[in-house]
C-alpha positions as a printed Julia matrix, in Angstrom:
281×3 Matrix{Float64}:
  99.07   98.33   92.8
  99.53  101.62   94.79
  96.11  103.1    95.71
  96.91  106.26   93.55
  96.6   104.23   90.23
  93.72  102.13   90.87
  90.97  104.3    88.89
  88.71  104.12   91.52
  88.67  105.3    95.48
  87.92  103.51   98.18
  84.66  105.1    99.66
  83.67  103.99  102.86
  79.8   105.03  102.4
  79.16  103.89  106.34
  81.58  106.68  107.14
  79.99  109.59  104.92
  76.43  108.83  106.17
  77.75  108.23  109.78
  80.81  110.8   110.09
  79.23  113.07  113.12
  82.0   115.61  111.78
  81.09  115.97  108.77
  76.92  116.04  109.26
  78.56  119.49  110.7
  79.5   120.8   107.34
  76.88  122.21  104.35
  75.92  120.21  101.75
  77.67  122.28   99.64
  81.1   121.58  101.88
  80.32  117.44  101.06
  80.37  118.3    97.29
  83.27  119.85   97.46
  84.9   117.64   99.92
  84.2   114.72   97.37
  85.83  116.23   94.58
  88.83  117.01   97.36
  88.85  113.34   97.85
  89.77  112.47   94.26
  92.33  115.54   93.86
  94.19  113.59   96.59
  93.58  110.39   95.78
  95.48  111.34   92.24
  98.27  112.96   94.19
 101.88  111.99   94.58
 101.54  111.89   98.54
  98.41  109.67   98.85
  95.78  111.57  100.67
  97.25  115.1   100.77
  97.32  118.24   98.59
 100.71  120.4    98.75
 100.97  123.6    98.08
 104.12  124.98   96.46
 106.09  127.72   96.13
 104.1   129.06   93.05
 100.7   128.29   94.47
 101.59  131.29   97.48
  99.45  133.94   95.82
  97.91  135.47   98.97
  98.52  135.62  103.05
  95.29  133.46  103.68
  96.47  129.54  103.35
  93.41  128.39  102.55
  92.33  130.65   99.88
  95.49  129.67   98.46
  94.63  125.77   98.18
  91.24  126.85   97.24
  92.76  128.96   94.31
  94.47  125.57   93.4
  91.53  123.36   93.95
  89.35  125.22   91.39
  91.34  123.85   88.55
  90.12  120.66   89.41
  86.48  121.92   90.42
  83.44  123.77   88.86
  82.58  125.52   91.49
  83.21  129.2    91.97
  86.65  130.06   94.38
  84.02  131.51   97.03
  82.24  127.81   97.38
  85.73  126.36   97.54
  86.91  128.92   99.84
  83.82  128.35  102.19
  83.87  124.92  102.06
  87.61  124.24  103.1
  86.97  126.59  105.9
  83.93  124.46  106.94
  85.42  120.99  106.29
  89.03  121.92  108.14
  87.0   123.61  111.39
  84.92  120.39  111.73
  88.3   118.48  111.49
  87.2   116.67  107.97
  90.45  117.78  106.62
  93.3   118.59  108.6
  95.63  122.09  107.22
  99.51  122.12  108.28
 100.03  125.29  107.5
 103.88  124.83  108.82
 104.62  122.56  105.41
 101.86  123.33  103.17
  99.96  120.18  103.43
  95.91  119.6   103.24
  95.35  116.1   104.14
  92.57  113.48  104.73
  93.78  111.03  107.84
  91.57  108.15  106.33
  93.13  108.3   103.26
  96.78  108.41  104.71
  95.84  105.68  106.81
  95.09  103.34  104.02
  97.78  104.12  101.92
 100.46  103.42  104.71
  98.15   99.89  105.27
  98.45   99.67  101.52
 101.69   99.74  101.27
 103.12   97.55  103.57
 100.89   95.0   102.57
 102.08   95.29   98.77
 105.73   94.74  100.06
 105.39   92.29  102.9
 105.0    89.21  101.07
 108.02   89.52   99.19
 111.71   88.25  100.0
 112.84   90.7   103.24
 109.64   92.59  102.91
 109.34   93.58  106.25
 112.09   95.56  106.44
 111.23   97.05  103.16
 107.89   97.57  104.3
 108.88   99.43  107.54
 111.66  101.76  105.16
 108.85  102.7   103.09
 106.55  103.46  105.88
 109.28  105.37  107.89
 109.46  107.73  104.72
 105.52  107.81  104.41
 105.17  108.64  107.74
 107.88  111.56  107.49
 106.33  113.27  104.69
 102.72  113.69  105.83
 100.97  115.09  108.51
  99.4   112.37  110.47
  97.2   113.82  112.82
  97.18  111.14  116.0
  99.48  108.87  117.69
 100.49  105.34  116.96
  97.97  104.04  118.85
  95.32  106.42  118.35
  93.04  107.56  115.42
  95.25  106.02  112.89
  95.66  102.28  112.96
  99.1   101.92  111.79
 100.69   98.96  111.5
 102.45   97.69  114.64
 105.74   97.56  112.74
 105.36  100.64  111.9
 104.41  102.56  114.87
 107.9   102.86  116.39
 108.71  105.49  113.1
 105.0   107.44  113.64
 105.77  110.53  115.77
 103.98  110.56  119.66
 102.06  113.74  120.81
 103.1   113.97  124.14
  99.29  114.76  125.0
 100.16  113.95  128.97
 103.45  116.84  128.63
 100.91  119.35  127.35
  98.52  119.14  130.44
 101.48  118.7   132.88
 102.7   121.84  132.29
  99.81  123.81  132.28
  98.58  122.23  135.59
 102.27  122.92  136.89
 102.02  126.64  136.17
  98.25  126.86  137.39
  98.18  124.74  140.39
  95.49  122.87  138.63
  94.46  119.34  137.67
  93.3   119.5   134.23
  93.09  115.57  132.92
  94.2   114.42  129.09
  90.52  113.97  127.96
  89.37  113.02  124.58
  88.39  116.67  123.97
  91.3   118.21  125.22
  93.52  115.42  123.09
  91.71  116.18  119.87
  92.74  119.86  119.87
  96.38  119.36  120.97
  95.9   116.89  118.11
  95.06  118.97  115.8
  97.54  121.96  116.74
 100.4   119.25  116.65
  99.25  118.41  112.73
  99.58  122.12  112.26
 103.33  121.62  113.46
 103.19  123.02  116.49
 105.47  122.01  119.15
 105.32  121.56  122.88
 107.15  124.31  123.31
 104.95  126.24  121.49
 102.67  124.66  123.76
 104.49  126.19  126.64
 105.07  129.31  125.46
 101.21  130.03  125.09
 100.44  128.73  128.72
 103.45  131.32  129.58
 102.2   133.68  127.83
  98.47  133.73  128.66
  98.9   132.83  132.36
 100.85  136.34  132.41
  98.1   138.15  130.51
  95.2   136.55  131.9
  95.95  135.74  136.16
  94.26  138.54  138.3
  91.63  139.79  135.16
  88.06  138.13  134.47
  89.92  136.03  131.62
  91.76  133.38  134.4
  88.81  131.13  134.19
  89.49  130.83  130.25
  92.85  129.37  131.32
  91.51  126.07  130.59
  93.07  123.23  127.57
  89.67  123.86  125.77
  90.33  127.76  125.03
  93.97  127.72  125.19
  94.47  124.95  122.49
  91.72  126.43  120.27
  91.77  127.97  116.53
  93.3   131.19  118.2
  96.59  129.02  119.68
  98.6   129.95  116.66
  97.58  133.76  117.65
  98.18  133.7   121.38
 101.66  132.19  120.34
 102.7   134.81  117.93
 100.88  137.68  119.98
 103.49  140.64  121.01
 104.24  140.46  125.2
 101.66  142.1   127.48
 102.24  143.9   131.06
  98.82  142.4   132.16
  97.9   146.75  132.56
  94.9   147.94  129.57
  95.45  151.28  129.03
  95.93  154.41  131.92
  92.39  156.52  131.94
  93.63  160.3   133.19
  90.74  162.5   134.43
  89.0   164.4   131.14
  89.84  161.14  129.19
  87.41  159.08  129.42
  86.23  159.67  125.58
  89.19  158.64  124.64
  89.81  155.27  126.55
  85.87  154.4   125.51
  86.47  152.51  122.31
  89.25  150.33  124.42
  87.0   149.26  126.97
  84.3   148.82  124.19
  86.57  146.2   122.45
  87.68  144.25  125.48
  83.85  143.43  126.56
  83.21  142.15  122.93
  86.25  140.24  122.69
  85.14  139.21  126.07
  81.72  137.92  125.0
  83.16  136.31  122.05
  85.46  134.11  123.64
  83.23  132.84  126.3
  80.7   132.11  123.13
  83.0   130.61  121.63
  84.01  128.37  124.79
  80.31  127.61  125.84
  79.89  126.2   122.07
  83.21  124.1   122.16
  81.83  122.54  125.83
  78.49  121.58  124.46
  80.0   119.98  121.08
């Protein structure tokens, strides 16, 4: 039986009272995050939630799923809202905004486990098995390698995709002159950026890109894996070009150029917060 019709969901209660992720999020994200959990395990595409074409009501992808959640949910949209936010920066859930997909890697993880094991014991199941996981794996997001994170099945690791993690950090040390190692940290947000469907080009485009804004200023020392492949990657790639130059201050103008300065040092102090807090965690 596929794990979508069973009537119940397999809970793993050492991993909700364990989970050092999600002792990150409110109580009020666990609630939610429950009720999430069932939405998905109901859902065509074990352990995900897709958004369609008809659910695109704003510019804000997760208000959007949150909008669809609440027909599922009685809580208010602004708990749903907050909650997603909270369980998707602690990594709980995992948003592609690329194809539209909130998923759970647990749950994805047992269902491709699941259903091999429903088809193996049958006449030439193993070659049915790996068909059907080659077409699970290609229509979710699975955030991790084959042979990290997810324990897929070793016939079926050959169709998971690889995040070339080593690529990443080659090419930034390349262009910096620096020796930056693949460390768990630095892994888990390349990770993550990948299940958004990034790209290592995308990848490169940002070290380009930020290298050229950043070498010569007081930002070089923030050219580092940890801030580069942060929540704001998906901004530093879209972000227009920059000639590395702020703004020209003529004499009597000095009024005027003010607020510029004024936004730099706070955008400044942000980031290194921000960096200081992602070191520690």
């Amino acid at each position: 039986m596929a794990l979508r019709d069973q009537p119940y969901i397999p809970l793993y209660v050492k991993d909700i009272l364990t989970d050092e992720k999600l002792k990150e999020c409110s109580a009020q994200s666990v609630g939610v995050y429950l009720f999430v959990m069932c939405a998905m395990h109901k859902s065509k595409e074990y352990g995900t939630i897709l958004l369609r074409q008809k659910n695109h009501q704003t510019n804000d992808q997760i208000e959007n799923f949150a909008i669809k959640l609440q027909k599922h949910m009685h809580f208010s949209l602004e708990v749903i809202y907050d909650a997603l936010t909270d369980l998707i920066e602690e990594d709980v859930l995992q948003l592609d905004i690329k194809n539209n997909i909130l998923s759970q890697k647990r749950m994805i993880d047992d269902n491709i486990l699941s259903l091999k094991r429903s088809i193996s014991g049958s006449k030439g199941g193993f070659a049915t098995a790996n068909k059907t996981a080659k077409t699970t794996a290609n229509s979710v997001i699975v955030n991790g390698s084959a042979n990290e994170d997810v324990n897929v099945p070793e016939d079926v690791k050959d169709v998971v995709p690889k995040i070339p993690y080593k690529e990443v950090i080659d090419d930034l040390n390349k262009k910096l002159g620096k020796n930056f190692k693949d460390t768990d940290k630095h892994k888990e947000k390349i990770r993550a950026r990948f299940g958004e469907g990034h790209t290592l080009d995308d990848f490169k485009k940002v070290h380009d890109i930020k290298i050229k804004e950043w070498r010569g200023t007081d930002y070089e020392k923030h050219l580092k894996p940890l801030t580069l492949y942060g929540n704001k990657f998906n901004g530093y790639l879209n972000q227009p070009e920059t000639n590395n130059t702020v703004s020209s201050v003529t004499p009597g103008n000095f009024d005027s150029a003010e607020p510029v300065f004024a936004k730099l040092l706070e955008e400044k102090r942000i980031e290194e917060e921000r960096e200081q807090n992602e070191e520690q965690n």
